[in-house]
C-alpha positions, 0 to 999 in steps of 0.5 A: 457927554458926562457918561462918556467922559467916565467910560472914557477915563474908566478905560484909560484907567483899567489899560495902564494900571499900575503893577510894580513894585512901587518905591516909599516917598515921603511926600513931605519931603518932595516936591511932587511937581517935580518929579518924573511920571513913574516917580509920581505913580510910585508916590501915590501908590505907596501914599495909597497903601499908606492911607489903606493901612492907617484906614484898617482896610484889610486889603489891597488898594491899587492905583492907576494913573492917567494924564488928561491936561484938558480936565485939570482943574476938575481932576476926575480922579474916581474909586473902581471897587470891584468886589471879588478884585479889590479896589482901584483908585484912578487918578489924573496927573494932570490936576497934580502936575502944577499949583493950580487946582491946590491954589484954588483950593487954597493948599499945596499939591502934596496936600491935595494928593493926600487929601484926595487919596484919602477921600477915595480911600474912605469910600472903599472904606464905606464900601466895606462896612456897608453890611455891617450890623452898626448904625455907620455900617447901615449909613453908608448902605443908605448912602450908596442907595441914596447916592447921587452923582454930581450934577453941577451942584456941589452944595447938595452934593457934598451934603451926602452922608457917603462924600460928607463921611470922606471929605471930613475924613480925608481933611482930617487925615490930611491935616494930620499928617501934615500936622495943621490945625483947622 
């Protein structure tokens, strides 16, 4: 079921990908609930762009954005690297459209969207400096080798180098550009 549920969502996000020439938001200064589903796409392209650059990735990341209502408090947003294309970062709407997965998650939408944003983009990252001759370089190679997909256990999940590396990167990213203090 879990395979098929990912398929399904990979297709969705490679036949609605995201090609204009998207708009600057800040999102500090929106309400991102409230915005129109071209608005929402264009923010989280340009956020996406925005991260990428401040990360040092030197090349483009692209979004593609679906809207399953059914997943929302699991949003399923997932990183595609395709290695002679780029990266793209499908993101469900639907765990973005209301308070209720920021609110379980004890923040805003518009910090849960960087922060996620983030974390995705670190993986490109890590996907990128796999090779490197570095101990970070030969870490993240291990960790995709080692990697382990959710399974209903978060704990050892999240314990991975490769989704430890981009939750602290994407929590300090995040409170950083919202200026917090963890």
């Amino acid at each position: 079921m879990k395979r098929l549920i990912f398929l399904l969502s990979l297709i969705l996000c490679l036949s609605f990908p995201i090609t204009v020439q998207a708009k600057t938001y800040d999102i500090q200064s929106v309400n991102f609930t409230t915005l129109s589903t071209q608005d929402m796409e264009d923010t989280i392209q340009s956020l996406a762009t925005k991260i990428a650059r401040d990360c040092g990735i030197p090349y483009e990341i692209h979004t593609s954005c679906f809207d399953w209502q059914e997943w929302h408090i699991l949003a399923y947003n997932n990183l595609i690297i395709y290695p002679d294309y780029g990266t793209t970062i499908c993101i469900n709407l639907s765990g973005f459209r209301d308070t209720t997965e920021a609110d379980y998650r004890g923040c805003t939408v518009e910090y849960l969207l960087v922060h996620t944003l983030a974390h995705e983009i670190r993986h490109s990252y890590q996907y990128y400096h796999q090779n490197d001759d570095s101990d970070y370089g030969r870490a993240c190679k291990q960790g995709f080798i080692d990697y382990k997909s959710y399974n209903g256990d978060s704990t050892s999940y999240y314990l991975q180098f490769i989704e430890a590396d981009a939750e602290e990167f994407a929590s300090q990213y995040a409170d950083e550009y919202f200026k917090l203090v963890r």
